[in-house]
N, C-alpha and C positions, 0 to 999 in steps of 0.2 A: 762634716760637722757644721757648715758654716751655713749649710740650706737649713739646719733645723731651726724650727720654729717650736717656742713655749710659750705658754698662758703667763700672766704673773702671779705672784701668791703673798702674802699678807708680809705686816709689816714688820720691823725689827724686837723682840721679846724686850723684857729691860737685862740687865747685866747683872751680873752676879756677885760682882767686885767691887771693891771700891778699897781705896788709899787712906792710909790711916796717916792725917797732914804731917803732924808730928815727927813720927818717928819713921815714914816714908816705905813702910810695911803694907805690903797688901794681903788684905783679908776676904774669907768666905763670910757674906753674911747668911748662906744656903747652902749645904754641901748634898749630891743629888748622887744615884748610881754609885761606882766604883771611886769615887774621889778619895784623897789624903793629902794635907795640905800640912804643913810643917811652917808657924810664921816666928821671924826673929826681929829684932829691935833694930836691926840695922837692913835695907834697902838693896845691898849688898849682898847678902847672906840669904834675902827673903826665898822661900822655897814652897814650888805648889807643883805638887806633882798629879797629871790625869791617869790614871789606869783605863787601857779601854775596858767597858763591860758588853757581852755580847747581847745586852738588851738593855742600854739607855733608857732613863723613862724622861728625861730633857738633858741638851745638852750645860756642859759649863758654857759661858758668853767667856771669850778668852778678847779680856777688856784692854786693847790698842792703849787708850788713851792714861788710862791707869799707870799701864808699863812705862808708856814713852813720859809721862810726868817725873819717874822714879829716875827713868834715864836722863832727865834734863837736870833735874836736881845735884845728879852725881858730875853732869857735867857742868854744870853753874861753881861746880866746889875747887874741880881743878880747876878751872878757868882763873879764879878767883887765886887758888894759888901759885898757878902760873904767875900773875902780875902780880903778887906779890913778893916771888921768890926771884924771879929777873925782868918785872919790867916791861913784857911782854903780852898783847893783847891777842887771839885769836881774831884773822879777819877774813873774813868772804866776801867773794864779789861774783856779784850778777849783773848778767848781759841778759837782756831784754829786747828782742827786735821785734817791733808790731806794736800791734791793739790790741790784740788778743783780748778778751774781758778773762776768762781762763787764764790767759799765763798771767797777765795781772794779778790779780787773785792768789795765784800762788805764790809767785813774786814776793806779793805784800804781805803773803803769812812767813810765808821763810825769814823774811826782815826782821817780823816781829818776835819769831824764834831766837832769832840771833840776840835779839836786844834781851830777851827775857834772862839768858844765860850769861849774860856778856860780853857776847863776840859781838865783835865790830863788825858790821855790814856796810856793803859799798854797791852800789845800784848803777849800772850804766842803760839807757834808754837809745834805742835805734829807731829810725824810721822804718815800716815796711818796706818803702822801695830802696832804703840804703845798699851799698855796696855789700858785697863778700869782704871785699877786701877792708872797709869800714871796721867790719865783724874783728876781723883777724887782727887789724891794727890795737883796737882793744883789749885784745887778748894778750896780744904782743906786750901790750902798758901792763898787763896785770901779772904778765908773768915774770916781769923784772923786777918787780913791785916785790921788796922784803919785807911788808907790813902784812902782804894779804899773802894767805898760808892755802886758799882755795878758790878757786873758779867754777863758776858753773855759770853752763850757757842755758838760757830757759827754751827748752823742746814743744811744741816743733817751729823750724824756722820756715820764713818765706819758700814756695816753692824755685826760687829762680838761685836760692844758693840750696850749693852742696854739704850735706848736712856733715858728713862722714870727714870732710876735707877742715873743717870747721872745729869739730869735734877734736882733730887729729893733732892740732895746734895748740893746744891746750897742753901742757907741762902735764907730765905723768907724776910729777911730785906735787902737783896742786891740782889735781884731777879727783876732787872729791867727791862727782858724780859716781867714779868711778865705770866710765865707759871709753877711755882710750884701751887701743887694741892690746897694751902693751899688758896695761891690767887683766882686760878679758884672756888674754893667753896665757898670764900666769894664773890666772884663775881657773883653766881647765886645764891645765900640768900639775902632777903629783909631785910636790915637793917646791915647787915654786911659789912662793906666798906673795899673790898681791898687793901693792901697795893701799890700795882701796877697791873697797868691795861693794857694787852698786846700793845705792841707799833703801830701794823697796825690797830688794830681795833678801838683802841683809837683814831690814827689820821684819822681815817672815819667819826666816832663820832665830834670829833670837827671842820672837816671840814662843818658839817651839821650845828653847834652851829656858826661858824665864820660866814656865810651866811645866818644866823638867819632860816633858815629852822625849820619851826615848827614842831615839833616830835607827840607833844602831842596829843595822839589821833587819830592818825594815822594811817596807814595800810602799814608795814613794811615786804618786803619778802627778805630775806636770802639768795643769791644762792651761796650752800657751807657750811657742815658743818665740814670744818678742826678744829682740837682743837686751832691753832695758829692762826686764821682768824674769820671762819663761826660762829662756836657754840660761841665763845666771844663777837662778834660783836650779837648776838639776844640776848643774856642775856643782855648788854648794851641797846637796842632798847626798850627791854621790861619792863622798867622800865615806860614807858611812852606811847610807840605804842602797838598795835596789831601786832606780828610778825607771819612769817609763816619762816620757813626751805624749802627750794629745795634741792632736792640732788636726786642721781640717781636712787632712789626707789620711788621719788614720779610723780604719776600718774598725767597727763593734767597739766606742770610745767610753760606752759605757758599761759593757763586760768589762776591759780591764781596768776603768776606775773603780770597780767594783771589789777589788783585790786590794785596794789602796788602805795603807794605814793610818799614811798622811797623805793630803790631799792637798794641794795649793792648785786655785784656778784663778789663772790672770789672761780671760779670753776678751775678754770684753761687751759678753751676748749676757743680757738679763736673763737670770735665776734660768740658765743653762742644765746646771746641774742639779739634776731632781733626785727625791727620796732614792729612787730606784738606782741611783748610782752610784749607792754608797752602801760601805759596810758597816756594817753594825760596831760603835766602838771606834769609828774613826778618829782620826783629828782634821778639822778642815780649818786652813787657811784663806780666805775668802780677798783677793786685792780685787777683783773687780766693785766700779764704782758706776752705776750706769743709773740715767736719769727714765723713770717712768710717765707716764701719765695719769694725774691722780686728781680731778679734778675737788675734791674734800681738802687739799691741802694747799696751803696760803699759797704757794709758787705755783700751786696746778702740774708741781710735777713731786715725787720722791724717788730719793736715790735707794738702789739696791743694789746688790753684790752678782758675781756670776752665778751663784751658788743660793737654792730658791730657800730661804733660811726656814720658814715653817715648817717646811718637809725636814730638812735636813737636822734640825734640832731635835729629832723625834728619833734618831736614828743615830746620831754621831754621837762622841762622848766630848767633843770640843768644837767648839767654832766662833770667829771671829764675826762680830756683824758687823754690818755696811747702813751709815756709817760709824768710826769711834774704833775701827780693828787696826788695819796694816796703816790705813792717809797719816794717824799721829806717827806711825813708828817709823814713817820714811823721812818726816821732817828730825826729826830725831838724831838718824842714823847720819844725816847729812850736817848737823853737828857734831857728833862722834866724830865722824871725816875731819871734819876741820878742824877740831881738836889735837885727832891723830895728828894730823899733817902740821900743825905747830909744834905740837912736840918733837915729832921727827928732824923738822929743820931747826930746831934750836938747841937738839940734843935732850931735853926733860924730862923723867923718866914722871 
């Protein structure tokens, strides 16, 4: 899978969706195919359910930014009465090693996530060449720290430290990325429930639960297995689906994504997954974000997904586009986290 080469294909349709401010309900302004959409007054309650049909004539835009708005709102509310009812603020702290312009970037929207809901954000800055042990000493401060309820270290670090060894030192009670080993192991054990559940994969998963996409039973293919992405998102699926793994050792990947009902591909190879490796009536989860070559467009480049969206909208009964699908609902889900994780440690139901 990894020799393969694809052409690129056009760019993202508009969205189908949109949020109604008020009452925090989201609405069809176009219902296409097999759809049925049930909307209620409360954000909560809202319900859109996709039926596959076996011949789509466009897919639903299953709109990221929409959903994760609804989820910021509901979490702006408890936040909100968290400090009011004891006092207490959600906080997050991020570790930062480098220049990265990318991990800045991201860095700087999380901050602004947190400030939107009202969690307190807390930013530590490292040199490039700084220590491992720098790293760790930080981590150490934040993990004694009874103010701040989560950590996250911004991926990836300098090559001269040990990612794994870094990562490991992080409190599994304030491990909101949810990538300590302790979580990943509960996370693929039946009956063992994770403290935290990775922020991307999670928001894949619940974007399939907000659009009532039925799991159960189903025939779920993977493409991707990163430890921050792929392999979390099958162990999540497989509680309920039949999942399959794609990755670049397996043979004929588009025979059996072909079989897939749900799709999620977080490979990282532009519009990878063409028309032809889907079935009709799918649901596609699209995380990959990859930057093209576009010279018509102000950056001279546009972002696209693994997954070649014009083909695929012609063919699926759902899919997320790139960008506006999974990027809002991981920043999202890494509030949810730190919410979790306050209330956990303060007891709040």
């Amino acid at each position: 899978m990894a020799s393969m080469m694809f052409t690129d294909c056009s760019s993202i349709s508009s969205t189908l969706l949109h949020v109604n401010g008020r009452r925090g309900a989201i609405l069809f302004r176009h219902c296409v195919g097999q759809l049925r959409l049930q909307s209620s007054a409360s954000a909560r309650g809202c319900s859109i359910s996709i039926r596959c049909s076996s011949s789509p004539s466009s897919a639903t835009s299953v709109d990221g930014k929409a959903v994760a708005k609804t989820i910021r709102d509901e979490i702006t509310l408890d936040v909100s009465r968290m400090k009011e009812s004891i006092g207490v603020v959600p906080g997050l702290a991020v570790i930062l090693v480098g220049d990265r312009k990318d991990s800045a970037t991201y860095v700087r929207n999380k901050k602004k996530a947190c400030e939107s809901v009202g969690i307190k954000s807390l930013e530590v800055r490292l040199a490039e060449d700084c220590s491992e042990e720098q790293v760790l000493k930080s981590i150490s401060c934040f993990n004694d720290d009874p103010s701040i309820h989560g950590i996250l270290v911004q991926l990836p670090l300098p090559s001269h430290m040990d990612e794994q060894n870094i990562l490991n030192a992080v409190s599994i009670e304030k491990d909101v990325d949810g990538f300590h080993p302790l979580n990943i192991g509960r996370l693929a054990m039946r009956g063992r429930e994770p403290l935290f559940v990775p922020c991307t994969p999670k928001g894949c998963i619940e974007l399939l639960h907000r659009y009532n996409v039925e799991i159960k039973g189903k025939r779920a293919v993977v493409i991707g297995r990163s430890n921050i992405v792929g392999m979390p998102a099958a162990l999540l699926l497989q509680e309920d689906a039949t999942v399959s793994i794609i990755h670049s050792r397996t043979k004929n990947p588009e025979e059996i994504t072909r079989e897939a009902d749900i799709i999620i591909a977080a490979v990282g190879k532009p519009n990878m997954v063409r028309g032809s490796w889907i079935k009709p009536g799918a649901v596609i989860i699209d995380v990959g974000i990859n930057p093209v070559d576009d010279p018509n467009a102000p950056r001279g480049y546009r972002l696209v997904g693994d997954v070649c969206y014009e083909e695929a909208c012609q063919i699926a009964s759902a899919i997320t586009p790139v960008p506006g699908g999974v990027g809002p609902m991981t920043i999202a889900m890494l509030l949810s986290n730190t919410l979790i994780s306050a209330k956990r440690i303060h007891n709040f139901e």
